[in-house]
C-alpha positions as CSV (number, residue, x, y, z in Angstrom):
1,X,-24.5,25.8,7.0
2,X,-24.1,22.2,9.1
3,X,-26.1,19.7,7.4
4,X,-27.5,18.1,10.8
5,X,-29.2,15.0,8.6
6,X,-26.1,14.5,6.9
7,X,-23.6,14.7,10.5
8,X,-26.3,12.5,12.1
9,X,-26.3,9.8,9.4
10,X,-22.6,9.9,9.2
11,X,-22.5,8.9,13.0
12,X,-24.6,6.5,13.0
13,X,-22.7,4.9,9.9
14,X,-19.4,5.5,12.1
15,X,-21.4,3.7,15.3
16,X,-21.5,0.8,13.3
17,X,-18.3,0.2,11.5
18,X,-17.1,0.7,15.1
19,X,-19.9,-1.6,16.2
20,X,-19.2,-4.6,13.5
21,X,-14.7,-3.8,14.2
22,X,-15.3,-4.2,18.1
23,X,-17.2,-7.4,17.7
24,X,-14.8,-8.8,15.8
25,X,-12.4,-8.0,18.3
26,X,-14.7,-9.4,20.8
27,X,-14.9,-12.6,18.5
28,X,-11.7,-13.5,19.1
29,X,-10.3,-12.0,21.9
30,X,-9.1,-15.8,23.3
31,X,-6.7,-15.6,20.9
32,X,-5.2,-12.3,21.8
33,X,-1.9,-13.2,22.7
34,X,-1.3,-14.3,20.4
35,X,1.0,-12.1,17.9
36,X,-0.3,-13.8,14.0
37,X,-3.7,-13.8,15.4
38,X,-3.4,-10.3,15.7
39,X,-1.4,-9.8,12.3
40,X,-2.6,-12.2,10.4
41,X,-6.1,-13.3,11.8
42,X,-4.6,-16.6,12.4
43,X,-3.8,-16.7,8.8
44,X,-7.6,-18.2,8.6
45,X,-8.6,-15.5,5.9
46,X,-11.3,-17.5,3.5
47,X,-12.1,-16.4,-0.2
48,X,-15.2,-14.3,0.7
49,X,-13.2,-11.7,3.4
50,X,-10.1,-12.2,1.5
51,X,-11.4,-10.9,-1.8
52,X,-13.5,-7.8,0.0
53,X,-10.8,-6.9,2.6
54,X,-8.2,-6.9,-0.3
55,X,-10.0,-5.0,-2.7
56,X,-11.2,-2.7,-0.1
57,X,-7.6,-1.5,1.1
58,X,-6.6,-0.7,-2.5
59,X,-10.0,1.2,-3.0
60,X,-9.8,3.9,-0.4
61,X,-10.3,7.5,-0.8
62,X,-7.8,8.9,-2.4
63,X,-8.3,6.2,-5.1
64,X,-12.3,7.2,-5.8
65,X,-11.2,10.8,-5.2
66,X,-8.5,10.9,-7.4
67,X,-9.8,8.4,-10.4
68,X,-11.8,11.4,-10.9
69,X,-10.2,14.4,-10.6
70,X,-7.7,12.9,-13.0
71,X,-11.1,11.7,-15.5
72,X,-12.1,15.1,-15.1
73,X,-8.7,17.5,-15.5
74,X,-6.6,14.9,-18.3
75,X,-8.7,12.7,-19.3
76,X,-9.5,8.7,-19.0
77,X,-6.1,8.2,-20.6
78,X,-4.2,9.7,-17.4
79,X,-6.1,8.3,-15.2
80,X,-3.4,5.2,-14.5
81,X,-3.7,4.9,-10.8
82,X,-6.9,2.1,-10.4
83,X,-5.9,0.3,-13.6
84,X,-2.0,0.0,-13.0
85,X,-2.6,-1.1,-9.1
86,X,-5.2,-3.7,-10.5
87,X,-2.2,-4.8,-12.6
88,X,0.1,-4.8,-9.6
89,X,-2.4,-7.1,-7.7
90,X,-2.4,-9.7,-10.7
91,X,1.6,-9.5,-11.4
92,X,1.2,-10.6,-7.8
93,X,-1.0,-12.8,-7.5
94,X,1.2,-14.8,-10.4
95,X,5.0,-14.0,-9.1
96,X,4.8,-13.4,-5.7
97,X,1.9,-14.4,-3.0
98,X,2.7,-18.3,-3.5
99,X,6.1,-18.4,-2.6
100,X,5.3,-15.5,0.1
101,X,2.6,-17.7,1.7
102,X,4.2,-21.4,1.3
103,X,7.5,-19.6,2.9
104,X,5.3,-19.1,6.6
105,X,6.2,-15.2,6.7
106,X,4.8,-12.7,8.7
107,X,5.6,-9.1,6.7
108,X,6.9,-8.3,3.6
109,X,10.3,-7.8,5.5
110,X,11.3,-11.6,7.0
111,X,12.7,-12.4,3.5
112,X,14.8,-9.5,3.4
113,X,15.7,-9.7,6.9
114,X,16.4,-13.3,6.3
115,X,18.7,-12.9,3.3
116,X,20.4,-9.4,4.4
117,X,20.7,-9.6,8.1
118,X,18.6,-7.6,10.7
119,X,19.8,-4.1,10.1
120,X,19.7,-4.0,6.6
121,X,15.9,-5.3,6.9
122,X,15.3,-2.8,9.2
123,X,16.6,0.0,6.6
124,X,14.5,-1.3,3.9
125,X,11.6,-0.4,6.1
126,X,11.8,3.3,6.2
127,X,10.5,3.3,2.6
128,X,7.4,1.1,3.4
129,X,6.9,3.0,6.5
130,X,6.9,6.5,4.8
131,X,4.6,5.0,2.0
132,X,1.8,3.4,4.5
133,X,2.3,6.7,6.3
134,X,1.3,8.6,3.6
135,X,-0.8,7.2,1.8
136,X,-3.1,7.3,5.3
137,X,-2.5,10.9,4.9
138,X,-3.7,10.7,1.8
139,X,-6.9,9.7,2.3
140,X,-7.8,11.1,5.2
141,X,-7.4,14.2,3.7
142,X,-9.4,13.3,0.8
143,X,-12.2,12.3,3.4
144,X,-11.9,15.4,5.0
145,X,-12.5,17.9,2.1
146,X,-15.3,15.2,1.0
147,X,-16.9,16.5,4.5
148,X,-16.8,19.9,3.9
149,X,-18.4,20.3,1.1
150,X,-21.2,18.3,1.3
151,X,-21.4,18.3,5.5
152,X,-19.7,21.7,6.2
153,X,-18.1,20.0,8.9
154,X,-14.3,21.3,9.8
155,X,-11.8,19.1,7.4
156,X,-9.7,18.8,11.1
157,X,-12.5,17.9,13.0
158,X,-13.6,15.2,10.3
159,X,-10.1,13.5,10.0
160,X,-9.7,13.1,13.7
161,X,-13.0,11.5,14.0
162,X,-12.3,9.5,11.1
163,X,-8.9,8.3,12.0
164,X,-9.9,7.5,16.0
165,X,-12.7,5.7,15.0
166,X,-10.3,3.3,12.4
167,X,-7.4,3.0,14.7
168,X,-9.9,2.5,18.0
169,X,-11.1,-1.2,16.3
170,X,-8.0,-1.9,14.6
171,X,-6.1,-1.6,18.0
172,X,-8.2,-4.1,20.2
173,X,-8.9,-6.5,16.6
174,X,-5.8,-6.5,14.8
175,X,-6.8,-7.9,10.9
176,X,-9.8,-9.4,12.1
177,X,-11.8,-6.3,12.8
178,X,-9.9,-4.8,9.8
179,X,-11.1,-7.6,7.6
180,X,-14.9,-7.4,8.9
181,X,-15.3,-3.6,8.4
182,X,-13.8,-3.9,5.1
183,X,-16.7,-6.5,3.9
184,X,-19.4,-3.7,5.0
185,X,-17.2,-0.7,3.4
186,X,-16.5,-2.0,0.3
187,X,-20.6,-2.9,-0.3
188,X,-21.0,0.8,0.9
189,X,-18.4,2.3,-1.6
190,X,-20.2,-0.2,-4.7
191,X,-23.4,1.2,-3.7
192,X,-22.7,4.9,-2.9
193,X,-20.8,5.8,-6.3
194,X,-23.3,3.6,-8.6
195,X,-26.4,5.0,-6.6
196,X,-24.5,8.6,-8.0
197,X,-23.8,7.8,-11.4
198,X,-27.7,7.4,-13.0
199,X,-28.1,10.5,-10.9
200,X,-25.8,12.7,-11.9
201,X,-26.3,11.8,-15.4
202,X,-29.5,12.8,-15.6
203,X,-28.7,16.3,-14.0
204,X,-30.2,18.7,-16.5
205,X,-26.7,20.5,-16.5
206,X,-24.7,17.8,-17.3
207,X,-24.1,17.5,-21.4
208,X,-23.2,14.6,-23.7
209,X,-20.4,12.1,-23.1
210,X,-20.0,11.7,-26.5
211,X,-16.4,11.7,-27.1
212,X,-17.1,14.4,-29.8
213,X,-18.9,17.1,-27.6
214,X,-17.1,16.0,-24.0
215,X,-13.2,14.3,-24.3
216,X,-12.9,12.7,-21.3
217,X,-10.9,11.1,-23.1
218,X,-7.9,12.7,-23.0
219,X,-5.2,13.1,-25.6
220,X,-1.3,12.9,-25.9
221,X,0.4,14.8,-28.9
222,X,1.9,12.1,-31.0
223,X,5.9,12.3,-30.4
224,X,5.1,14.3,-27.5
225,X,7.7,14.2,-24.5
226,X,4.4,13.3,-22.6
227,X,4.4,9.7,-23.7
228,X,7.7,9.1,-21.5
229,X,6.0,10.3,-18.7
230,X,3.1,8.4,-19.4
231,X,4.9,5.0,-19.3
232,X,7.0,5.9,-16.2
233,X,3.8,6.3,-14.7
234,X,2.4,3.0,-15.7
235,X,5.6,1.1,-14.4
236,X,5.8,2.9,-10.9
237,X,2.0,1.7,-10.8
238,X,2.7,-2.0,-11.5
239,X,6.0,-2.9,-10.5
240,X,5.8,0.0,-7.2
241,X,2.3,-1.0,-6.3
242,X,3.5,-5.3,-5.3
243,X,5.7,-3.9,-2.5
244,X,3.5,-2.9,0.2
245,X,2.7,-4.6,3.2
246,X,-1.1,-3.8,2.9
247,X,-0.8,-6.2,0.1
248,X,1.2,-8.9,1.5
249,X,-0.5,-9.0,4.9
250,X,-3.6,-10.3,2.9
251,X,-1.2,-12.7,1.5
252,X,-0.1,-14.2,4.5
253,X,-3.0,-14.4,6.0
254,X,-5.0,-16.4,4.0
255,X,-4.9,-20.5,4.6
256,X,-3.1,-22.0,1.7
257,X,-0.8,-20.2,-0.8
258,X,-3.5,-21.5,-3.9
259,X,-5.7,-19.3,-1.8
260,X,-3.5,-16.1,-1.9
261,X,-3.0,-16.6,-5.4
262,X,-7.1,-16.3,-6.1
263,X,-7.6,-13.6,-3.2
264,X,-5.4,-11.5,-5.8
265,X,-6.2,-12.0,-9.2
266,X,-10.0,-11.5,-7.5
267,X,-9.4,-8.1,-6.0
268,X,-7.7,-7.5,-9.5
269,X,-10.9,-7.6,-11.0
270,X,-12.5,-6.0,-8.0
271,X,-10.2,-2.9,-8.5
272,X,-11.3,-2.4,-11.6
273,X,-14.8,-2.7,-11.1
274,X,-14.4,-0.7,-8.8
275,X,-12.7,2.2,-10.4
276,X,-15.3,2.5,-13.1
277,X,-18.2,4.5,-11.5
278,X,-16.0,7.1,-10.6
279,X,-14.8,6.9,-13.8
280,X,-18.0,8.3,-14.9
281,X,-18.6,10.3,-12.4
282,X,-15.3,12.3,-13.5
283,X,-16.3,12.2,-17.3
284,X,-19.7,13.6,-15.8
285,X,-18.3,16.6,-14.5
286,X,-16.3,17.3,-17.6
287,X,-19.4,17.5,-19.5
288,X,-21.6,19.4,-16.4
289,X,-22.2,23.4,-17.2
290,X,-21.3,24.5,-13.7
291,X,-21.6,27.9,-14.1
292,X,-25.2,26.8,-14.3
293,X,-25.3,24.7,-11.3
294,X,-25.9,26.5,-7.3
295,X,-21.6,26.1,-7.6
296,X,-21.5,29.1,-9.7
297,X,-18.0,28.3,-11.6
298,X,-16.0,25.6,-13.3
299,X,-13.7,23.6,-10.3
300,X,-10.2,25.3,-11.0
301,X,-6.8,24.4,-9.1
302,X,-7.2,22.4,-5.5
303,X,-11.2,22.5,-6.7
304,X,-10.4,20.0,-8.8
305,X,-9.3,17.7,-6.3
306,X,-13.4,17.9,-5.0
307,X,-14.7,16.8,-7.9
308,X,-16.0,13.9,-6.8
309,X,-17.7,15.2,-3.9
310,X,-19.1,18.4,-6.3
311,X,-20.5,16.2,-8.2
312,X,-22.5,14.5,-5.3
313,X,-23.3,17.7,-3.4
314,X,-24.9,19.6,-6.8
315,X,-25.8,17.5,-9.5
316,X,-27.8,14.5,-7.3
317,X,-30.5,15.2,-4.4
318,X,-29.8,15.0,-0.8
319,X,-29.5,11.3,-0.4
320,X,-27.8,10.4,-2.9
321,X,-25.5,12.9,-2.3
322,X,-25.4,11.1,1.6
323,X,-25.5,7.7,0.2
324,X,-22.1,9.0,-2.1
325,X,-20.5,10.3,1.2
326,X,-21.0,7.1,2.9
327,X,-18.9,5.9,0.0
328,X,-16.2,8.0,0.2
329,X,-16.1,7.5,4.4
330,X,-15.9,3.6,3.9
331,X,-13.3,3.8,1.8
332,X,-11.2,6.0,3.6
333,X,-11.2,4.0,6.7
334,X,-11.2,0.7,4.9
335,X,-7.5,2.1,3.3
336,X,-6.7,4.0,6.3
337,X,-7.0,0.7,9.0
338,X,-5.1,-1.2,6.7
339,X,-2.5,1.2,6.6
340,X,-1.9,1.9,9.9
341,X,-1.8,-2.0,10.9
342,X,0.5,-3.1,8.4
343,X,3.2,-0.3,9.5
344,X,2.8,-0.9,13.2
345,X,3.2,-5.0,12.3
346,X,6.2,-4.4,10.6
347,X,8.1,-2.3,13.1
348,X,6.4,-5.0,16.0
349,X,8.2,-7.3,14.6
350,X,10.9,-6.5,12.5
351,X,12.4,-3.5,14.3
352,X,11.6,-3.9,17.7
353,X,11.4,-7.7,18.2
354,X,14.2,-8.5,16.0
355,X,16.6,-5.5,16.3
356,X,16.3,-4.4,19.9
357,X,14.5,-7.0,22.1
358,X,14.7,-10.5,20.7
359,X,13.5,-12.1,23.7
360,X,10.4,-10.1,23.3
361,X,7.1,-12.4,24.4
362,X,4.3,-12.3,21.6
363,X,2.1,-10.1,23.9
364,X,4.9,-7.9,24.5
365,X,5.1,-7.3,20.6
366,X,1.2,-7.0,20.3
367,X,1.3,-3.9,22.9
368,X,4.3,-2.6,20.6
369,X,2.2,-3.1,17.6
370,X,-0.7,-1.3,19.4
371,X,1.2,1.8,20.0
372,X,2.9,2.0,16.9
373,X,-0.9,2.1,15.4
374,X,-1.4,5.2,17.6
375,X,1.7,6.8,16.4
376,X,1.2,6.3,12.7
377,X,-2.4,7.4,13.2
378,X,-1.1,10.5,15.1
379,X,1.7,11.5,12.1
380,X,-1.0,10.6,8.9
381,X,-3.6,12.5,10.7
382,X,-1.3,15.5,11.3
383,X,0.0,15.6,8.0
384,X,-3.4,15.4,5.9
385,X,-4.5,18.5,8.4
386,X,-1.6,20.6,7.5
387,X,-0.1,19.5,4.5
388,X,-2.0,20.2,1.0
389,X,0.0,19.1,-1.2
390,X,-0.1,15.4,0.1
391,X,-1.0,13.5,-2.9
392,X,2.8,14.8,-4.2
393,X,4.5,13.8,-1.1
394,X,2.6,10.2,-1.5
395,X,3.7,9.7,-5.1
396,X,7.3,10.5,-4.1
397,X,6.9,8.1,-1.5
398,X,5.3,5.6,-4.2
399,X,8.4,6.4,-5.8
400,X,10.7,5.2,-3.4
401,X,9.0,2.1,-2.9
402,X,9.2,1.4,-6.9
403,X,12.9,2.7,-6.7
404,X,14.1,1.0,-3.8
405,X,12.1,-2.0,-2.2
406,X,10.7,-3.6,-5.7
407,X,14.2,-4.9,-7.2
408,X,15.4,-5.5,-3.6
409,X,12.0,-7.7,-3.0
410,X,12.0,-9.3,-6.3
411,X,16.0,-11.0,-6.2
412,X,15.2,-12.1,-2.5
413,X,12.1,-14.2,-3.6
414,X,13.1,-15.0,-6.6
415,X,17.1,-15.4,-7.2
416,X,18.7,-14.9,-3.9
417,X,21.4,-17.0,-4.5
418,X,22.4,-14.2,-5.9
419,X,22.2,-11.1,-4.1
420,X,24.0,-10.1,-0.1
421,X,23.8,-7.7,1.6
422,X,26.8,-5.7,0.3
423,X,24.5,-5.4,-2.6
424,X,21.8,-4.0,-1.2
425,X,23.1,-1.6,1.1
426,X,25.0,-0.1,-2.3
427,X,21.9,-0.9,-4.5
428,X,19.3,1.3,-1.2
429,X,22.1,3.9,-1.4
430,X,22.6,4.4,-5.1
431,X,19.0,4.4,-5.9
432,X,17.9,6.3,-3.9
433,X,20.7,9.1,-5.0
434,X,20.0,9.2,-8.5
435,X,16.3,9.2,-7.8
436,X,16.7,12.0,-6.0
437,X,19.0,14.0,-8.7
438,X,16.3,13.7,-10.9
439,X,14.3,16.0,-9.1
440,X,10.5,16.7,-7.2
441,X,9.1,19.8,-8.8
442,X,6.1,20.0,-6.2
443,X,8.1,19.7,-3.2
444,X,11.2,22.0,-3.9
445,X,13.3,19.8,-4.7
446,X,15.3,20.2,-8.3
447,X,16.8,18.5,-10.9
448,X,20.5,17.9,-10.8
449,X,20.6,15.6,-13.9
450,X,18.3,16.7,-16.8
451,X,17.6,13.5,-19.1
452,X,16.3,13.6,-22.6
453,X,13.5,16.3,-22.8
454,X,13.5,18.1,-19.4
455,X,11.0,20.8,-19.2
456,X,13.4,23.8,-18.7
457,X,9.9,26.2,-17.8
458,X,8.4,23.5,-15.3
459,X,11.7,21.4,-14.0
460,X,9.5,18.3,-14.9
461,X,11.1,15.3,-16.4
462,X,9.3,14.1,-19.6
463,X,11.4,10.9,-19.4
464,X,11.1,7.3,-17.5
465,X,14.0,9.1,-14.9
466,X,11.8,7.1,-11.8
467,X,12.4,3.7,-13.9
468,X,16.2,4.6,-14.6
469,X,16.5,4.6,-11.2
470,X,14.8,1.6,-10.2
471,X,17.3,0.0,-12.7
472,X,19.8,1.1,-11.1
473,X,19.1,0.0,-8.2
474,X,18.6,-3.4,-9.7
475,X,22.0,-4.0,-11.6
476,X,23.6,-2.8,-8.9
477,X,22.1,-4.7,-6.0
478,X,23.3,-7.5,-8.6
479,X,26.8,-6.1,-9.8
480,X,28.0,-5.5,-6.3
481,X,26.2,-8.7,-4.8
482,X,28.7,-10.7,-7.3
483,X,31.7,-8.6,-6.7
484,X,31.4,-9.4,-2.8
485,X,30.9,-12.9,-3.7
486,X,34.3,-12.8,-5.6
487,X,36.6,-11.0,-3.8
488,X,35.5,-13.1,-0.2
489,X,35.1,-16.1,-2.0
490,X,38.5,-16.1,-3.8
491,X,40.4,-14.4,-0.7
492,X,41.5,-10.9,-2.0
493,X,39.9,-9.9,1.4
494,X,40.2,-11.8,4.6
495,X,37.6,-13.6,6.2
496,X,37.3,-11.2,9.4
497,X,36.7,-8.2,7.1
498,X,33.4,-9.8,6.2
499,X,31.7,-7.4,8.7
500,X,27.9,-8.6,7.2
501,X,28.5,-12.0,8.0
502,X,27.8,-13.1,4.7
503,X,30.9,-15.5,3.8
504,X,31.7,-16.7,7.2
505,X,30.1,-18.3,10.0
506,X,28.4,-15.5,12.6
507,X,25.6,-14.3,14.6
508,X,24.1,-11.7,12.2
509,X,22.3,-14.6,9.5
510,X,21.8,-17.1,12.1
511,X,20.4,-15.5,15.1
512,X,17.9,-13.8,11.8
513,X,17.1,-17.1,10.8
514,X,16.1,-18.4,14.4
515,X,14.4,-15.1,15.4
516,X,12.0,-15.5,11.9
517,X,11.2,-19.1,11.9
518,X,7.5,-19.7,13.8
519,X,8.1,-21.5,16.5
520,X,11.0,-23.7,15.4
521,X,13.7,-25.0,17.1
522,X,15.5,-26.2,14.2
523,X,19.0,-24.5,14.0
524,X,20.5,-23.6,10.9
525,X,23.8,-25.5,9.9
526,X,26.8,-23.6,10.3
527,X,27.8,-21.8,7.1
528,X,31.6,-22.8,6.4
529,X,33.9,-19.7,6.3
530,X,34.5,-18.7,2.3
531,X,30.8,-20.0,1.3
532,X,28.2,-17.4,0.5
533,X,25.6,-17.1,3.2
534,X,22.7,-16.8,1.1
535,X,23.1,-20.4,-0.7
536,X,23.0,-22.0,3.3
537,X,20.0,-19.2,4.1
538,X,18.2,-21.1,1.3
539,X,18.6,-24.3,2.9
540,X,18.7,-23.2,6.2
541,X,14.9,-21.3,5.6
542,X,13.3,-24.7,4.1
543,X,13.8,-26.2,7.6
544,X,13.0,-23.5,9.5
545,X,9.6,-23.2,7.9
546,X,8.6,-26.3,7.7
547,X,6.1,-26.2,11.1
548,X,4.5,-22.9,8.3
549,X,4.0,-25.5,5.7
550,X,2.5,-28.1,8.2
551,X,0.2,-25.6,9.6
552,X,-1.0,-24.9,5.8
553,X,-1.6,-28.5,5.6
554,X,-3.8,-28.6,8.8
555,X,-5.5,-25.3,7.8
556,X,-6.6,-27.0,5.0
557,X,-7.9,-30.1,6.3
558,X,-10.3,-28.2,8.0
559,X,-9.0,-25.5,10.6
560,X,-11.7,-22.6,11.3
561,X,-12.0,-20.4,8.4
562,X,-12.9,-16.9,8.3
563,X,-14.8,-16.7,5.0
């Protein structure tokens, strides 16, 4: 039966995260024509937003959802997800945000556009676009069998209304509105699973949590084949989870790189914070006699996945169980915005602007950027209504991210002396091939090379096969980097048969370098035929940006700060 109370509270909760997104859109709607207003709020981010808006895009969800149904079905010990992306956020806070920031970029994709040319930049994004995609599909469907059970509202009709409502502020306010709402979500997620927890507990059907009557826990067989898994797991987290422009647009648009740096070690801690109530709220549902409860049976197969929202509907009264779905609602859209934005501001500006139409104006890009949000909205949504086995078809995603985009994001920042596009191209195409022979049970997909204790019965892989192929993309984006380098460089191959432009002087680097500096007019020396490119992209960049690294300096002597 339709909870009218419930449906009626939801809207007006809906009414006002639309409410506090348009008026932020309102706020600074002088500034629309701006394209890094739109991306990047003017890159005026403060501590105070920057810390909520961050922590709130990692804590959407399919990451309350899915901390525990994994508490619940293997334990606290399986439950890697909110404690490796906590991880991820502090790795990058440390290696990456402060030469992101004091660089001036936009999206995660001007250094690799910058160091392999505009093409290659532009295949690097199909990962990041199928893992933002995704993961909004994700967690709208998580929202939208949160809804039914405790609503009985229709899981389409919920992840429509969701998804409009998300993509309606984020259109007109670009990361301001996004950053706003995210302040008010991530106080109603804290509040809604905490206001559950004390709850629940005291449920009269809910036993012990000591680890002696209730393992929520978990528990891996010493020597078991598990424990490969396990650590694969646990390096897709970290390493995969720095790669995503949800991440990096935070990044960016904060005022000084010092100030990136805190924004994620911050929502580090937030994460985790985060993750804990549901936590317990998973560890509370291993110890709950259901078949006592008005459920009638222990939560078996894609049951398991409504844990959380069991929990809230049967084992707490009516408003907490409301206050709980307010929780899960915020943190969908809070992921879900962030999501969207980040893969439209990417293809804006990367794809269209600096593949197809270079000459594009900045409003031209911001109406580009507003229809892309439409589109991804439009795909996510579709996909979390048909598709139920969406949290698989996210992780593979994840996968490819960790596989492909990591090592080729971690030699650009950090040693791209040393790396060209010969050796991505190889490095995209060979990781991604072996990552693929190793198999995706849930999708269909099976194993053409079976390492060291493949599961014959289930076709799963018991052994770090995703980080053997993010290796191998790695040496070889190296290897075949410095085998280009040597056979241009020493003339076993002509200059004209340098087709990427990366030993001799042409259009490809240059016109990338002009097209990605912010507003400069300085031009790039010529790169003299026989030198690497990369070594004069180095140089070349530290001129470019410099009007980025002035407007730090300004921002910090006192620009308008959204804190």
């Amino acid at each position: 039966m339709l909870n009218w109370a419930g449906l009626a509270g939801i809207i007006v909760f809906y009414l006002l995260i639309l409410a506090i997104g348009v008026y932020a859109a309102w706020k600074r709607k002088n500034t629309g024509g701006d394209s890094d207003e739109v991306m990047l709020a003017g890159r005026s981010i403060g501590a105070f937003v920057g810390i909520f808006t961050m922590t709130a895009t990692w804590v959407g969800g399919g990451y309350i959802n899915g901390t525990a149904e994994k508490v619940y079905d293997k334990g606290l010990i399986w439950c890697q997800a909110p404690f490796g992306y906590a991880i991820s956020l502090a790795i990058g806070g440390l290696f990456f945000a402060k030469p992101m920031r004091q660089a001036g970029y936009v999206t995660m994709l001007d250094p690799l556009q910058i160091a392999f040319g505009r093409r290659m930049g532009s295949l690097l994004y199909f990962p990041a676009l199928m893992g933002e995609t995704f993961w909004s599909a994700a967690i709208l469907s998580a929202l939208g069998s949160t809804l039914a059970v405790i609503l009985d509202i229709n899981n389409t009709v919920s992840i429509l209304v969701s998804a409009a409502i998300a993509v309606l502020y984020t259109i007109f306010g670009g990361l301001y509105s996004v950053a706003y709402t995210d302040v008010v979500q991530l106080v109603c997620i804290f509040l809604g699973l905490w206001v559950t927890v004390p709850f629940s507990m005291a449920n009269e059907h809910v036993g012990s949590l000591a680890l002696n009557e209730t393992n929520w826990l978990g528990y891996i067989e010493p020597g078991s084949p598990e424990w490969g898994l396990w650590l694969d797991y646990w390096l897709l987290l970290i390493c995969g989870g720095i790669p995503w422009q949800v991440y990096f647009q935070r990044v960016l648009s904060t005022k000084s790189p010092r100030n990136a740096q805190t924004l994620s070690f911050a929502a580090s801690l937030g994460c985790i914070i985060s993750a804990v109530p549901a936590c317990i709220i998973g560890a509370v549902a291993k110890a709950t006699d259901w078949t006592q409860t008005d459920f009638g049976h222990v939560p078996t197969g894609y049951e398991i996945k409504l844990v959380l929202p069991l929990v809230m509907q049967y084992l707490t009264p009516g408003w907490v169980a409301f206050m709980g779905l307010g929780a899960v609602s915020a943190a969908v859209m809070s992921s879900a915005d962030s999501s969207v934005l980040s893969a439209a501001s990417m293809f804006a500006r990367n794809i269209y602007k600096h593949v197809f139409r270079q000459t594009a104006s900045d409003r031209e890009v911001i109406w580009v950027m507003r229809a892309t949000i439409l589109v991804v909205a439009a795909i996510a949504s579709t996909i979390g209504i048909l598709i139920n086995s969406i949290y698989y078809l996210f992780k593979l995603c994840g996968d490819l991210v960790y596989v492909i985009l990591f090592p080729q994001l971690l030699m650009v920042v950090h040693f791209r002396q040393h790396v060209n596009t010969y050796g991505s191209f190889i490095a995209f195409c060979l990781g991604f091939l072996v990552r693929l022979l190793g198999g995706e049970p849930y999708i269909g997909v099976p194993a053409t090379i079976h390492y060291p204790f493949y599961d014959e019965a289930t076709g799963q892989q018991n052994f770090p096969f995703r980080t053997i192929a993010m290796l191998v993309s790695l040496f070889s984006l190296i290897i075949f980097s410095a085998i280009a380098k040597a056979i241009f460089t020493s003339g076993l191959l002509p200059a004209k048969w340098d087709i990427c432009r990366c030993f001799n002087d042409g259009p490809e680097h240059n016109g990338d370098l002009e097209e990605l500096a912010n507003g400069s007019t300085v031009k790039p020396s010529p790169v003299p035929v026989g030198k690497e490119c990369t070594s004069s992209l180095v140089a070349a960049e530290s001129q470019l940006y410099m009007p980025g690294q002035q407007r730090v300096k300004s921002e910090e002597m006192g620009e308008k700060t959204l804190v």
